[in-house]
C-alpha positions as CSV (number, residue, x, y, z in Angstrom):
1,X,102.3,27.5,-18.2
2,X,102.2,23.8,-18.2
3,X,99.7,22.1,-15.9
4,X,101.0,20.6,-12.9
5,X,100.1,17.2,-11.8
6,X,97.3,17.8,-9.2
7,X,95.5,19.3,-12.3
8,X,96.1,16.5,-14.3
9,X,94.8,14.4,-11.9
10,X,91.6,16.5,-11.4
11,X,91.2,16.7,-15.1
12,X,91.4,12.9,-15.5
13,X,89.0,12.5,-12.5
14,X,86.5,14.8,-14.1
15,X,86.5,12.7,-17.3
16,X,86.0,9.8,-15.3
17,X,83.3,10.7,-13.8
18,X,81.4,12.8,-16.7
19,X,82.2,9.7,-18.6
20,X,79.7,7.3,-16.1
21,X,77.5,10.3,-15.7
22,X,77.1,9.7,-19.2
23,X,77.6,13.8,-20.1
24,X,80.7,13.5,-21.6
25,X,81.6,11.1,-24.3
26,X,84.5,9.8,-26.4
27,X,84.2,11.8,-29.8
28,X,82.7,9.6,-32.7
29,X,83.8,8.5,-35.5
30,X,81.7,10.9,-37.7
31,X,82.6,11.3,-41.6
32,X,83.6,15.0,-42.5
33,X,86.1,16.8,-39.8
34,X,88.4,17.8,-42.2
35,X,92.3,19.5,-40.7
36,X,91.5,23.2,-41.3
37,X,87.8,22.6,-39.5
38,X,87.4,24.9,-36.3
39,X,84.6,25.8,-34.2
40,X,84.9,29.8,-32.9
41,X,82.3,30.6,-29.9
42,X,82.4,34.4,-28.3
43,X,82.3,34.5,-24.8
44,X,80.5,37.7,-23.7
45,X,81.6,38.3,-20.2
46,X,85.2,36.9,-20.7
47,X,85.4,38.9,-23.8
48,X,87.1,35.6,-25.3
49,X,86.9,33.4,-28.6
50,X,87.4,30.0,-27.9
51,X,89.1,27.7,-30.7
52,X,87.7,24.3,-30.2
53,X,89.4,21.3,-33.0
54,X,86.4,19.2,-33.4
55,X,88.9,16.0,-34.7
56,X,89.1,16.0,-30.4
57,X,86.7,18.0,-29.4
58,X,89.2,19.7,-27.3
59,X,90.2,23.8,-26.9
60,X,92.8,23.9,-28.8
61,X,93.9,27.9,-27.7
62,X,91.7,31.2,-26.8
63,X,91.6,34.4,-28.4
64,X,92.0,37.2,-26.4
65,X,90.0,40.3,-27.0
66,X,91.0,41.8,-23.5
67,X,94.1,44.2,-23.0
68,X,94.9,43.0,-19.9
69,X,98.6,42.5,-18.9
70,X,100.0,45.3,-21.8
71,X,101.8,46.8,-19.1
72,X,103.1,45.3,-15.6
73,X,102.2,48.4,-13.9
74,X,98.8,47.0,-11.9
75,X,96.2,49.5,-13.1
76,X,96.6,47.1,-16.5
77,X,97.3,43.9,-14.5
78,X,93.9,41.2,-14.6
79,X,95.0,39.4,-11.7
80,X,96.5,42.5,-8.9
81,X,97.7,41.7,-5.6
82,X,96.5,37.9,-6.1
83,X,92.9,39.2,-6.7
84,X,90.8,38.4,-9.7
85,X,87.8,40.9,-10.3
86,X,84.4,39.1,-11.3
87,X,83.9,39.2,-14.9
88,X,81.4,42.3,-14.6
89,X,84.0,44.1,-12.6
90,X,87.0,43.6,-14.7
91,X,85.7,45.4,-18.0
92,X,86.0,48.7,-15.5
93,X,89.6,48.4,-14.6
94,X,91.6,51.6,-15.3
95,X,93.1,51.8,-18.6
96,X,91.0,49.2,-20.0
97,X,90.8,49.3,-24.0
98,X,89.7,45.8,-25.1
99,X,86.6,44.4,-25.9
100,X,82.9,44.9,-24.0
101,X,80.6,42.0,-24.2
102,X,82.1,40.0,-27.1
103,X,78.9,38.9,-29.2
104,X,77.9,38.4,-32.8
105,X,80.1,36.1,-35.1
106,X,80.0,35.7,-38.2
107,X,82.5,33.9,-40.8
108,X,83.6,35.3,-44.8
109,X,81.6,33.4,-47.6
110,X,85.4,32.2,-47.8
111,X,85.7,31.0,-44.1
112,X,89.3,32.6,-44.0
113,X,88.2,35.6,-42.0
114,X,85.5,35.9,-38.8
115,X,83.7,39.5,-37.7
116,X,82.9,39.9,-33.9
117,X,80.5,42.6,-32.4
118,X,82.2,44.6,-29.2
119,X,78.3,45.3,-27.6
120,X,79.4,47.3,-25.2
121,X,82.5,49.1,-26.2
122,X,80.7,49.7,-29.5
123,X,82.8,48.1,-31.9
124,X,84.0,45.1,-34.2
125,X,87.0,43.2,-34.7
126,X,88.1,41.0,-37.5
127,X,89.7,37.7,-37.1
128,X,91.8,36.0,-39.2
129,X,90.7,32.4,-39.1
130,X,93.7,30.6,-40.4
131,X,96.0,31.8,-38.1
132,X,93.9,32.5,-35.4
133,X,94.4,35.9,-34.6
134,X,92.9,39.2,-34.1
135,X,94.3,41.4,-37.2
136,X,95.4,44.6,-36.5
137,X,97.1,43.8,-33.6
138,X,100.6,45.5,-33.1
139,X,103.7,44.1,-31.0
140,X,103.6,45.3,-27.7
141,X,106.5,48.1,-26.7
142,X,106.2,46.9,-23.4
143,X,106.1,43.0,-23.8
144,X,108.7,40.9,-21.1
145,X,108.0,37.8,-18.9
146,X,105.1,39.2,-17.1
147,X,103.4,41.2,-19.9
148,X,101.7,40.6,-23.3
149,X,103.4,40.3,-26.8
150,X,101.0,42.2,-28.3
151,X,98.3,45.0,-28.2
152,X,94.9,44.5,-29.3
153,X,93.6,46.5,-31.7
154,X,90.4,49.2,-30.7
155,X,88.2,47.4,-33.9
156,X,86.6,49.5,-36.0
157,X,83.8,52.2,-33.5
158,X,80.6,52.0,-35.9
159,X,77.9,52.7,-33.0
160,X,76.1,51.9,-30.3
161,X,75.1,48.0,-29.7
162,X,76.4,46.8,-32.4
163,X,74.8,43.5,-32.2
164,X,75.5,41.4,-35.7
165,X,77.5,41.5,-38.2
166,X,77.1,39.5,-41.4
167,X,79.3,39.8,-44.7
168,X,77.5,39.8,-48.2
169,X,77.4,36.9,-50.2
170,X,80.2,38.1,-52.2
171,X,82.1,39.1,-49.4
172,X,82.9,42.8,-50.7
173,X,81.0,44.5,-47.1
174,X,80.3,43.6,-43.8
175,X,76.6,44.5,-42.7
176,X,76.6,45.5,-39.1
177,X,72.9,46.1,-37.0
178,X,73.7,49.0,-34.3
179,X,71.1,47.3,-31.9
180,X,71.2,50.7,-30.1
181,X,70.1,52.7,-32.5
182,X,67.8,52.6,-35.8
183,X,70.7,51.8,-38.7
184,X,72.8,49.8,-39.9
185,X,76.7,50.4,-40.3
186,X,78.0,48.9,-43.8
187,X,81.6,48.5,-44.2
188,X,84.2,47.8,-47.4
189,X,85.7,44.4,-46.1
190,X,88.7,45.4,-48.1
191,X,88.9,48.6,-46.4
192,X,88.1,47.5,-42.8
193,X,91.5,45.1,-43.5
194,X,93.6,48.3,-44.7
195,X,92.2,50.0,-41.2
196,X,93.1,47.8,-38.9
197,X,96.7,47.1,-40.2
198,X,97.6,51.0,-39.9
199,X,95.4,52.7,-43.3
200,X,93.9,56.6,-42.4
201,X,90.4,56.1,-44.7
202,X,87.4,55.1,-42.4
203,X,86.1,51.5,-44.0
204,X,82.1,52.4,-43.4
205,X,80.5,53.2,-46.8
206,X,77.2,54.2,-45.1
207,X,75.1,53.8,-42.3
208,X,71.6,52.8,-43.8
209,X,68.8,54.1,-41.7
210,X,66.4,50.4,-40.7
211,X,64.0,49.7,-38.2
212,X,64.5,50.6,-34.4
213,X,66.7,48.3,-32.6
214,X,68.0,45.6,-35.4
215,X,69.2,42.7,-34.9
216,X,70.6,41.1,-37.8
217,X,70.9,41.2,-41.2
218,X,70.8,37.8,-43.4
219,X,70.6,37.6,-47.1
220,X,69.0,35.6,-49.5
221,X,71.0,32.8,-51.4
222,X,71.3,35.0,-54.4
223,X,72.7,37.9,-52.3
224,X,70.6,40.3,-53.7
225,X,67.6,40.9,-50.9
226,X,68.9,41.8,-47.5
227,X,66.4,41.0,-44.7
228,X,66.7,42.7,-40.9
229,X,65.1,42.0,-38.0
230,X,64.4,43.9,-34.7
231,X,64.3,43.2,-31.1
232,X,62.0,46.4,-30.3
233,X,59.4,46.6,-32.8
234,X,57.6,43.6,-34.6
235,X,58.7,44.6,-38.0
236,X,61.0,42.7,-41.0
237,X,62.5,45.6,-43.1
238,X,63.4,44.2,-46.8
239,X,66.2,46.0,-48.9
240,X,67.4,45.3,-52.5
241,X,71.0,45.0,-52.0
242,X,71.8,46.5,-55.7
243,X,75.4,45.4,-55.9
244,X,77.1,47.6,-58.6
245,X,79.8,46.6,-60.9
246,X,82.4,46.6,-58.2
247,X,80.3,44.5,-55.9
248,X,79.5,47.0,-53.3
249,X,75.8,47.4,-52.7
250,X,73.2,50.4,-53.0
251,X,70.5,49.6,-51.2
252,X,66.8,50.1,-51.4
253,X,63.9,49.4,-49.3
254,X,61.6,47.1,-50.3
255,X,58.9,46.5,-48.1
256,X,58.6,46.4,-44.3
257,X,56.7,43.3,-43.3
258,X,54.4,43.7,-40.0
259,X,54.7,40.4,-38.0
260,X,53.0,41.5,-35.0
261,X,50.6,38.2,-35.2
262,X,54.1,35.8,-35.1
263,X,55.8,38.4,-32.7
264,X,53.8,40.4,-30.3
265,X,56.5,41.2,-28.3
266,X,58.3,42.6,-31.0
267,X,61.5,40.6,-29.8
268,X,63.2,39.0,-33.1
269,X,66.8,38.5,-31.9
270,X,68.1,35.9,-35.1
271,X,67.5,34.8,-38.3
272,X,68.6,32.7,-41.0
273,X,67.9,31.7,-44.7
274,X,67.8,27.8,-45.8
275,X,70.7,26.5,-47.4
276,X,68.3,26.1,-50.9
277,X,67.1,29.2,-50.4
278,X,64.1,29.3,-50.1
279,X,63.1,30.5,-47.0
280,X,63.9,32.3,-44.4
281,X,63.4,31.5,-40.6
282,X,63.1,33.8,-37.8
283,X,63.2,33.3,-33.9
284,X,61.2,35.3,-31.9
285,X,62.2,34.8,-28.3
286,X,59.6,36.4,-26.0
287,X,56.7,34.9,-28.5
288,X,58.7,31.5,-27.3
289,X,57.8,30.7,-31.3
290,X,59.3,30.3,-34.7
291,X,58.2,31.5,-38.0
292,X,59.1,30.8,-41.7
293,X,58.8,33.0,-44.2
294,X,59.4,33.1,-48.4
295,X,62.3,34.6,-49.7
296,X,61.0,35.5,-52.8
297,X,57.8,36.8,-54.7
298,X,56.1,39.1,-51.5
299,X,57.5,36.7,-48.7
300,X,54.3,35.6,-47.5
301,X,54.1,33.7,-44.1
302,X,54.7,29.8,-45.1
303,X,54.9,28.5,-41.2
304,X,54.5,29.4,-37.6
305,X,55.7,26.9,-34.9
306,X,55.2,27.5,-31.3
307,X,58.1,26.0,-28.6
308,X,56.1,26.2,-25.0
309,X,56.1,28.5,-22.7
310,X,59.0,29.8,-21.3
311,X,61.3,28.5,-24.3
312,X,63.0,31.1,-25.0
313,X,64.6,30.4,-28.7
314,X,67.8,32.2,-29.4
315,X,69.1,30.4,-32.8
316,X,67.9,28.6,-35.5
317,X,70.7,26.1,-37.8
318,X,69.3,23.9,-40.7
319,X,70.7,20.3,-41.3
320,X,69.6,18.7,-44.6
321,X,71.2,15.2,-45.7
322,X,70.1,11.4,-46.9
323,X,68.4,10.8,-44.0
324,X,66.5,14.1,-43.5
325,X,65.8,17.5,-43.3
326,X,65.3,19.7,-40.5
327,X,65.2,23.4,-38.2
328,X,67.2,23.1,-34.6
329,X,66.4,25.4,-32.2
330,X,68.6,26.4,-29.3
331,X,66.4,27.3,-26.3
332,X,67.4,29.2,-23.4
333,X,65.1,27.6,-20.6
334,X,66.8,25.2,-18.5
335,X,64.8,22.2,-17.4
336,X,65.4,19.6,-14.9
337,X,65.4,15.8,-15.6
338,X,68.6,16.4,-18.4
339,X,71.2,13.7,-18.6
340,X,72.5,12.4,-15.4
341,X,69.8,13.9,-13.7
342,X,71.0,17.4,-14.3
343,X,69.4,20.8,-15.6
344,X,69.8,21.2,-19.2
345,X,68.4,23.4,-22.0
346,X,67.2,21.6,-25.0
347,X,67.0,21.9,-29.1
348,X,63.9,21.6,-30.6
349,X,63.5,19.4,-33.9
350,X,61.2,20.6,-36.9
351,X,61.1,18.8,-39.2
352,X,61.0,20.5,-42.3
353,X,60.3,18.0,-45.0
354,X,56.2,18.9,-44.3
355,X,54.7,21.5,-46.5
356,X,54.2,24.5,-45.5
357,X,51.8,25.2,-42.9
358,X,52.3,22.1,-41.8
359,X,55.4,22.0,-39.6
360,X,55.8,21.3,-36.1
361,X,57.8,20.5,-33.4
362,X,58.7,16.8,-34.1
363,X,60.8,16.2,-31.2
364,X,63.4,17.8,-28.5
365,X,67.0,17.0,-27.6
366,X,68.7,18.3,-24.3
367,X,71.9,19.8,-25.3
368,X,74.0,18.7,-22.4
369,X,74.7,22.3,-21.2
370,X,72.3,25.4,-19.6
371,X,71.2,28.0,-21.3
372,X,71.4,27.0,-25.4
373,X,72.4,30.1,-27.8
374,X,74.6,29.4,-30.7
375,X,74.3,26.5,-33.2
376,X,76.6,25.9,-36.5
377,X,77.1,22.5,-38.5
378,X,79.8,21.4,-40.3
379,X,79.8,21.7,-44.6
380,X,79.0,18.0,-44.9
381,X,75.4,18.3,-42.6
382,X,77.0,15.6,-39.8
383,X,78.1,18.0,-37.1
384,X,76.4,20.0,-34.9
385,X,77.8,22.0,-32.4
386,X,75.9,24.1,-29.8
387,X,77.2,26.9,-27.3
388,X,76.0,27.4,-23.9
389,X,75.4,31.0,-21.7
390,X,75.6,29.3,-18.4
391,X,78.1,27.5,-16.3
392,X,77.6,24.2,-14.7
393,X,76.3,23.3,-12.2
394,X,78.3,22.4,-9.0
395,X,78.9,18.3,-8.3
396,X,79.0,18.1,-12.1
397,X,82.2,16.9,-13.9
398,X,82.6,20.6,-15.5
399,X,81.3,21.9,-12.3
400,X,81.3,26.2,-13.0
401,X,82.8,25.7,-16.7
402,X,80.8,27.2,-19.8
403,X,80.5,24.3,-21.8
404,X,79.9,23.8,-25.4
405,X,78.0,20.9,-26.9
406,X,78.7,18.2,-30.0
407,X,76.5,16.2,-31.7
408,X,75.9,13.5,-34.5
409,X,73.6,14.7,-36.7
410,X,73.7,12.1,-39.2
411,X,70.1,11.8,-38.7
412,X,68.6,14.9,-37.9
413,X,65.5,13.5,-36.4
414,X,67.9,11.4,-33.9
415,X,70.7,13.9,-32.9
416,X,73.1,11.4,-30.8
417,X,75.4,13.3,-28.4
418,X,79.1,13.1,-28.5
419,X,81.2,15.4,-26.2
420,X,80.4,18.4,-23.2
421,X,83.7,20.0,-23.8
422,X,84.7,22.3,-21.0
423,X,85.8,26.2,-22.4
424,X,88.7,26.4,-19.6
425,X,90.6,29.4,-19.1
426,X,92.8,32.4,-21.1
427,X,96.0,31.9,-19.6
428,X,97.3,35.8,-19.0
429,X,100.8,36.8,-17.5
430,X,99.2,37.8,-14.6
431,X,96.4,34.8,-13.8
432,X,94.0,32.6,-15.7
433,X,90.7,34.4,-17.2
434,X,87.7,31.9,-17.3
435,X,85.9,31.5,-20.7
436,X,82.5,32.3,-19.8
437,X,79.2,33.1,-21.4
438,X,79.4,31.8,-24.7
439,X,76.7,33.5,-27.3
440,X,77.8,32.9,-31.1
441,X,79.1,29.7,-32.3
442,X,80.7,29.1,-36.0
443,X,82.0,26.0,-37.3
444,X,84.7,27.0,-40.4
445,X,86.4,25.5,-42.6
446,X,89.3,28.3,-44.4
447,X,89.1,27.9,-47.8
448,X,85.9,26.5,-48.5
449,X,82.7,28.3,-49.7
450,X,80.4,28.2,-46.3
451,X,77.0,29.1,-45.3
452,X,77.4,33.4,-45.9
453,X,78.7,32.0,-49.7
């Protein structure tokens, strides 16, 4: 439904105003956007993936993970009676079948296809990134006027809490930690596909039994070590992936590494290797502290770097180019003073250039939004997009939007911000659903060998 002109109006207020605020700005003219590039965010208590074009830094559409409005009877309505339930409420509705607390994103070592976690409803979905859309969908039997055209799929039901899922390097299985329990689901990519669009043969190869509450999964450039992380125990378990002649892997424990002096908590929510490979990073949120570690030989401990008190890190992203080399870390405590005078979570800058043992905390950024969580760049090291768990805050511009953040990172010492871009809403037969609570955020480009490559 096209906007009408009091919302046009209001819209080009806002940009006004953000615009002398001097939290929104005019996208730059930053080398490498190329047409296929989009940025995917979840939105956890929407149950939403935003599709943001980063050649405007606008939302370009909104996939829907909800089943709302499959059926005009009201029990499957979003909006009944002119009454919108909160976004904790409107996961109970009767008849409800869509997603729970959309999560955990990751992209193929291809970029043509995404993975999303269902946390609550126990599941995962895969998206086709090309077109945009959830696959396995089927046409709705009851689509008209004030209904849906299609159903969403139910995913693929692996577990309880399934938290991350991350393909192999080759792109044969997709890793998923059940945060719930102590394993890991692993599933034939191939398989999961033939599922979704109507196969009978269950796509999980095994569950591989792991530490108590994982995490994630990441993998080593080579794809052949396989490191997991937990967020109840202070533990790294390491597994040789194995990949047989037809690619799919049969794992073996390696080692499990005790980081109780990095991690007392035992809270290690994310983790990521280097794009050379030779590390691998690990945020350990209620330590409010990062730590490095070697991906090969017996991955000894090369770095610790404490954030503060209270920082809260949720992900790490790594930008190397000409000008520099460097960790980002998104952190989830929102601190006043930001631009304009308003709260705003900030990135922390390592710079990683130092030898090991060496590296610190060279500098912060604030990220123009509350709450930091995901972080992605863009293949050519220049972009950097972050996603944001809180709304606004009221007599700002995006006043009670979830926001998500872009920067020019052409000199990763000296991020220099370009656009807040407001997540809007799902526009559903039956009302508007706000975007809200963004957690994962992927920047892909179809076709192209990305970070999981």
């Amino acid at each position: 439904m096209p906007p009408d002109r009091r919302d046009f109006l209001k819209h080009s207020l806002a940009l006004g105003a953000a615009a002398s605020a001097g939290v929104l700005a005019q996208p730059a003219a930053v080398a490498g956007i190329d047409a296929r590039d989009r940025v995917f965010i979840t939105n956890e208590d929407s149950n939403t993936i935003v599709v943001i074009d980063p050649r405007s830094n606008t939302v370009e559409s909104t996939i829907n993970l909800t089943s709302f409005d499959e059926d005009p009877r009201p029990p499957f309505r979003f909006v009944t009676g002119g009454v919108a339930p909160t976004h904790a409420a409107m996961i109970h509705k009767p008849l409800y079948h869509g997603c729970i607390d959309a999560h955990g994103a990751v992209p193929s070592p291809d970029g043509a296809m995404l993975a999303t976690s269902g946390r609550g409803s126990s599941n995962i979905y895969l998206i086709d990134a090309v077109n945009r859309r959830v696959i396995g969908n089927t046409p709705n039997p009851a689509a008209g006027e004030s209904t849906s055209a299609e159903r969403l799929s139910t995913g693929i039901l692996l577990g309880r809490e399934p938290h991350e899922p991350t393909f192999t390097r080759n792109g044969k299985e997709l890793w998923v930690t059940l945060r719930g329990e102590d394993r890991i689901a692993i599933l034939d990519v191939s398989a999961a596909v033939a599922f979704l669009r109507g196969g009978a043969a269950s796509p999980v190869r095994q569950f591989l039994p792991t530490l108590n509450g994982p995490a994630q999964v990441w993998f080593n450039r080579e794809g052949t070590i396989a490191f997991v992380a937990s967020q109840k125990t202070p533990r790294i378990d390491v597994f040789r992936v194995n990949p047989g002649s037809d690619g799919h892997s049969q794992p073996q424990r390696i080692t499990t590494l005790d980081i109780a002096a990095q991690d007392k908590p035992g809270f290690t929510p994310f983790m990521k290797t280097t794009p050379d490979g030779e590390e691998v990073w690990f945020s350990h949120k209620l330590a409010d502290a990062l730590s490095c570690r070697s991906t090969r030989g017996e991955f000894e401990l090369l770095d610790t770097v404490p954030l503060g008190m209270g920082a809260r890190p949720n992900h790490v992203e790594f930008v190397s180019n000409a000008r520099g080399s460097v960790v980002y870390a998104s952190l989830a405590r929102v601190d006043d003073g930001g631009p304009g005078g308003v709260a705003s979570s900030q990135l922390a800058i390592i710079d990683r250039s130092g030898r090991g043992g060496s590296r610190r905390v060279v500098g912060t950024v604030f990220s123009h939004g509350r709450e930091a969580h995901g972080l992605w760049t863009n293949p050519e090291n220049t972009l950097l997009y972050v996603a944001h768990e809180q709304d606004e805050l009221p007599g700002t511009p995006n006043a009670g939007q979830t926001v998500c953040s872009a920067f020019d990172v052409s000199d990763p010492l000296k991020p220099a911000f370009i656009a807040q871009i407001p997540l809007g809403n799902l526009a559903l037969p039956s009302g508007p659903l706000r975007n809200k609570k963004s957690i994962n955020l992927v920047y892909v480009r179809p076709g192209t060998r990305g970070q999981t490559a």
